[in-house]
C-alpha positions in Angstrom: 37.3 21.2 -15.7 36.5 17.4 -14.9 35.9 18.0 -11.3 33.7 21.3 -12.4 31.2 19.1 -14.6 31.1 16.6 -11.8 30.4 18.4 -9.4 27.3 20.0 -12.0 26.1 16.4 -12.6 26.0 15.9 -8.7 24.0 18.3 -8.3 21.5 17.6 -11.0 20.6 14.5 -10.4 20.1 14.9 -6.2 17.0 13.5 -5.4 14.3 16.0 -4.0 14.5 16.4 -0.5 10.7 16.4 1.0 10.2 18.1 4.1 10.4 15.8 7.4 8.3 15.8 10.6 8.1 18.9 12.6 11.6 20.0 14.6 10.2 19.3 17.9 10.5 15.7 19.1 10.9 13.8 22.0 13.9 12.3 23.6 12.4 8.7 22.8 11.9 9.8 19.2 15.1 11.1 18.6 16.7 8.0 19.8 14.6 6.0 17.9 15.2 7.4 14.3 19.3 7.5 15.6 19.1 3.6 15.8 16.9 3.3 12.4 19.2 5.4 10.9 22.4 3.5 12.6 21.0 0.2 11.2 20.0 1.6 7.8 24.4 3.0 7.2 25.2 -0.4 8.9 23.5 -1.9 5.7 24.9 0.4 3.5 28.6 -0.5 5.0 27.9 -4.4 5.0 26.2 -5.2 2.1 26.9 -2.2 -0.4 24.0 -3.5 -2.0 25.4 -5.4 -4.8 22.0 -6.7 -6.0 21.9 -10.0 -8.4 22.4 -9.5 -11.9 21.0 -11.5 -15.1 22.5 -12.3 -18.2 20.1 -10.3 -20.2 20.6 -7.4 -18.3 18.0 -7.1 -15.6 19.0 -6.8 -12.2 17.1 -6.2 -8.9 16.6 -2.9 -7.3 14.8 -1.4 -4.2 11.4 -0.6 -5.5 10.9 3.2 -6.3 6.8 2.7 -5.5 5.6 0.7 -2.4 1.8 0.0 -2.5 1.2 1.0 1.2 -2.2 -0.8 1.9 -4.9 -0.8 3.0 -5.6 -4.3 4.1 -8.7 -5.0 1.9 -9.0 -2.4 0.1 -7.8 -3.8 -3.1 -4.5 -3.9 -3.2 -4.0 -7.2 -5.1 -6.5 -6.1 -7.7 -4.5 -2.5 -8.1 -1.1 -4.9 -8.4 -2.6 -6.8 -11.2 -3.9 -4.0 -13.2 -1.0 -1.8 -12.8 1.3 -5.0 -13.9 -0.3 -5.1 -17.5 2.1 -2.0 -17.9 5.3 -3.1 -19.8 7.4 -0.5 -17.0 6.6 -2.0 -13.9 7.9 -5.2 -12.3 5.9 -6.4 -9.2 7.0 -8.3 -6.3 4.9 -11.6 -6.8 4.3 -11.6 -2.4 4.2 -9.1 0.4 7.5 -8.6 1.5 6.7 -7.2 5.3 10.2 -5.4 5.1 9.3 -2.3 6.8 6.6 -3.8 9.6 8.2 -7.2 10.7 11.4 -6.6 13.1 12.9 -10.2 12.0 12.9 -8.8 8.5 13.5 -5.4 9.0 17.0 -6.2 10.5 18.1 -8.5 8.0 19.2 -4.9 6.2 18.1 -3.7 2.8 19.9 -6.1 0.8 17.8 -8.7 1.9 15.0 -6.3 0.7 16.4 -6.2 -2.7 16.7 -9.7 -2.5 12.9 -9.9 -2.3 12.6 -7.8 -5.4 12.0 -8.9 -9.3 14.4 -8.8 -12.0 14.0 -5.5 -13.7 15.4 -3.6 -16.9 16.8 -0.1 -15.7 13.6 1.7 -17.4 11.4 -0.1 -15.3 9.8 0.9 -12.3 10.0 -1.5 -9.1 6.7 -2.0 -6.9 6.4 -3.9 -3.9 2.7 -4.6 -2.1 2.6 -4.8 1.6 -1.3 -3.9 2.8 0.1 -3.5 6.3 2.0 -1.1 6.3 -0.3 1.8 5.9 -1.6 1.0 9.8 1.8 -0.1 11.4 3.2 3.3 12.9 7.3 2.4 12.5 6.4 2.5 8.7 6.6 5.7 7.1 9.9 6.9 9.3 11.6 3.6 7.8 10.4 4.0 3.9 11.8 8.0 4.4 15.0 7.0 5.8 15.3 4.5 2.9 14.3 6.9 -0.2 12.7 10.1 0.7 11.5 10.5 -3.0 9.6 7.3 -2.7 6.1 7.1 -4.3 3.7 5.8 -2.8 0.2 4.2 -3.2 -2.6 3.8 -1.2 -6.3 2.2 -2.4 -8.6 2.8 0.3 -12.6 1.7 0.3 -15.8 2.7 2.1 -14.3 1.9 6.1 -17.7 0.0 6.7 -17.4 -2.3 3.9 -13.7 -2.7 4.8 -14.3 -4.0 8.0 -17.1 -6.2 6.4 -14.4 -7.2 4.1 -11.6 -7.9 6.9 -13.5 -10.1 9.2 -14.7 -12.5 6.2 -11.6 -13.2 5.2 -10.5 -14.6 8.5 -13.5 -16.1 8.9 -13.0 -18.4 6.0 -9.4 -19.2 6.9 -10.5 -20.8 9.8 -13.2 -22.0 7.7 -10.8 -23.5 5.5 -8.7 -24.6 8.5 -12.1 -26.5 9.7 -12.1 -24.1 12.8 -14.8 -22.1 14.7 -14.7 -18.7 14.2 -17.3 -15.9 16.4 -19.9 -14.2 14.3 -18.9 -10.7 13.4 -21.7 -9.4 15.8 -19.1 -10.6 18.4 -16.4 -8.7 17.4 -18.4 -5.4 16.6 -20.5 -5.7 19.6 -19.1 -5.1 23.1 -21.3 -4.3 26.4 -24.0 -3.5 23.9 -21.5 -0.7 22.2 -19.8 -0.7 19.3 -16.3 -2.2 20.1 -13.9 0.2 18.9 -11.3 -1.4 19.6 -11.9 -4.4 17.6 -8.9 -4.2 15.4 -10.7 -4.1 11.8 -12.5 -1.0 13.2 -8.9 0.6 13.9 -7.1 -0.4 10.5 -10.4 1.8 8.9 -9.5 5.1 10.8 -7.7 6.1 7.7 -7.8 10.3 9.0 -5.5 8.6 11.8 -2.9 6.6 10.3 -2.6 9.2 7.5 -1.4 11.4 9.8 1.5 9.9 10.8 2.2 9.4 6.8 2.1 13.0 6.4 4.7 13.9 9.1 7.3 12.4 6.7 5.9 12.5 3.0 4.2 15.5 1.2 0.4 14.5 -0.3 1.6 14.9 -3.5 4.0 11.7 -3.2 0.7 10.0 -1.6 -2.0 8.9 -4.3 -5.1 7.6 -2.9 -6.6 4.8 -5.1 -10.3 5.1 -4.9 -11.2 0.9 -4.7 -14.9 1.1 -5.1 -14.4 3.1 -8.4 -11.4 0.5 -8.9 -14.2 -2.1 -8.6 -17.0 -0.5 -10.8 -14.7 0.9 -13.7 -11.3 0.3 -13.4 -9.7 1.9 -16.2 -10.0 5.6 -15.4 -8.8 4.9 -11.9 -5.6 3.3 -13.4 -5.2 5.9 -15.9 -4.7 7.9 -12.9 -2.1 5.6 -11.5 0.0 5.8 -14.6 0.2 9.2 -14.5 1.1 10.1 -10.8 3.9 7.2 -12.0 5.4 9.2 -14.9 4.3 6.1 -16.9 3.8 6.1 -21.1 -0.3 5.5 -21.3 -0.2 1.8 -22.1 -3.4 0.2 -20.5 -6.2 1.0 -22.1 -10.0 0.3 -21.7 -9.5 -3.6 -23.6 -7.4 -4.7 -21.2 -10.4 -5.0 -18.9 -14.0 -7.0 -19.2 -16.4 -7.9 -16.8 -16.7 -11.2 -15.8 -20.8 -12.1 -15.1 -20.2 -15.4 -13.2 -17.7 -13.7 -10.5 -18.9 -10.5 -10.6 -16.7 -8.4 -10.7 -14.1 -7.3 -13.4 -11.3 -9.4 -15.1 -8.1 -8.6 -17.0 -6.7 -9.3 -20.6 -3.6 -9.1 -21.8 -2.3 -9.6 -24.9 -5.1 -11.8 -26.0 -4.8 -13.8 -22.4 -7.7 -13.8 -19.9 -7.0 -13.9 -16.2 -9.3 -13.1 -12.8 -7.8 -12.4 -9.5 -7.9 -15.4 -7.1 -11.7 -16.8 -6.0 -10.9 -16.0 -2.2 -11.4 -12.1 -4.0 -15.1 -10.7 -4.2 -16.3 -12.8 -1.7 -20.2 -12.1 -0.5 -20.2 -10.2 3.1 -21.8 -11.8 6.3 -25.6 -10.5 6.8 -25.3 -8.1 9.1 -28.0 -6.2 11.2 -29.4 -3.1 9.8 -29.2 -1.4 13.3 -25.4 -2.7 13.6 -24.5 -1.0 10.3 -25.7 2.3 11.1 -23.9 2.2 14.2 -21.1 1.5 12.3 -21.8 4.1 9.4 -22.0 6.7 12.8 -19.0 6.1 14.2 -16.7 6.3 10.9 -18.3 9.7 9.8 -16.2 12.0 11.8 -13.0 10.6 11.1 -14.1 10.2 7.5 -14.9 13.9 8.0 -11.7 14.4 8.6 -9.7 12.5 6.4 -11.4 14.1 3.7 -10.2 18.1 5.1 -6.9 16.4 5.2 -6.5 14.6 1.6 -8.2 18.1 0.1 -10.9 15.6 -1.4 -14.0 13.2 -0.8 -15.2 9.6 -1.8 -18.5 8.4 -1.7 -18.5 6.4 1.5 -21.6 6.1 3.6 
């Protein structure tokens, strides 16, 4: 009878299996999700993943929601508003587990290692912007948890790559370094240069692709960050629902902030705005330079929107 109800409870609380990627792969492929998988049981075997336990009872666990990017799209600001809920313990840095080889074969309990204490009703959320574009990623996070939620805040391409190149600029700035005007970087033989590297991280139809060979779109939501940035609330209202989260974050916990510009966050009667190097103004760039720009993302925005089975307002 014993082994009976076991073998019922085993069999109710099996994670939901979400289709892979297509049957037919190549030899290289197959070889590399062998070896991913080979290092992944090697893990399991070494560390057993005894993960640190406090005194009060919280412990750390492999996040069960990854925020997958996109590199200036607002992911910090989507972090911060989603930590005023009482069920979610962040990461306080981006942990590069799944894109950096160093770290990625230092084994998953190295990973939980990186993670926040956490009481067993909370939910785990790690922020790594890079990972959305880096193509070893989504194989890695399926082999780990194939029930794994995911989110993704994406913004107008155009203004992202506006947004990319300025903060590097100013970290050379800061480093008292030279740093090419942006017209260098977009500009090559008097074309666009596509393969300027912010140009790539904004092909979102493209990298979503690759997402979608190994998670189902209903394990993906897509974060709208230029409604994040105009009226935040209904956008994290969303959040906590795709989440399974109790509605705790109401419309209070938010006020716009004139001098910065943008909007800040209160919490239990404390005020706090994201970091100053956030919201920072855009180079000037050439009218003629932008449309360019604006022509070159509209197919693959085109695209991404037939594939996502929705639109954003994006030039």
């Amino acid at each position: 009878m014993a082994a009976l109800l076991l073998g019922a409870l085993l069999l109710i609380v099996q994670p939901h299996i979400v289709p892979s990627r297509p049957a037919v792969i190549s030899k290289a492929e197959a070889t590399s999700q062998s070896v991913q998988k080979e290092l992944l049981k090697k893990t399991v075997l070494k560390n057993d993943f005894k993960g640190n336990i406090h005194f009060n009872g919280s412990c750390q666990q492999l996040p069960q929601t990854i925020i997958i990017g996109v590199r200036k799209g607002g992911t910090r600001a989507l972090l911060e508003m989603l930590s005023l809920h009482p069920d979610i313990a962040s990461a306080e840095s981006e942990v590069h587990f799944f894109d950096w080889e160093d770290h990625y074969g230092n084994g998953l309990q190295w990973y939980m290692n990186q993670m926040p204490f956490s009481y067993p009703h909370q939910i785990t959320v790690e922020k790594t912007p890079a990972y959305f574009t880096s193509p070893k990623v989504p194989e890695r996070i399926y082999n780990m948890n194939q029930s794994m939620r995911l989110l993704l805040i994406l913004r107008d391409p155009s203004e992202r790559v506006l947004s990319d190149y300025t903060q590097v600029f100013y970290n050379h700035v800061q480093k008292h370094k030279p740093y090419p005007s942006i017209e260098e970087f977009l500009i090559k033989d008097g074309e666009l240069n596509v393969d300027y590297k912010a140009i790539n991280r904004s092909l979102y139809y493209f990298h979503m692709q690759n997402w979608l060979k190994y998670f189902p779109l209903d394990c993906i939501h897509i974060v709208d960050g230029d409604k994040l940035i105009k009226d935040p609330f209904p956008e994290i209202e969303k959040v906590e629902r795709f989440l399974r989260l109790s509605p705790q974050i109401n419309a209070s916990n938010f006020y716009f902030n004139k001098t910065k510009g943008f909007y800040c966050l209160r919490d239990s009667g404390r005020e706090r705005c994201l970091h100053e190097s956030k919201g920072r103004a855009h180079p000037h760039v050439d009218s003629h330079l932008l449309d360019k720009l604006h022509e070159y993302f509209h197919e693959p925005n085109r695209k991404f929107f037939e594939l996502v089975g929705r639109t954003f307002d994006w030039h």
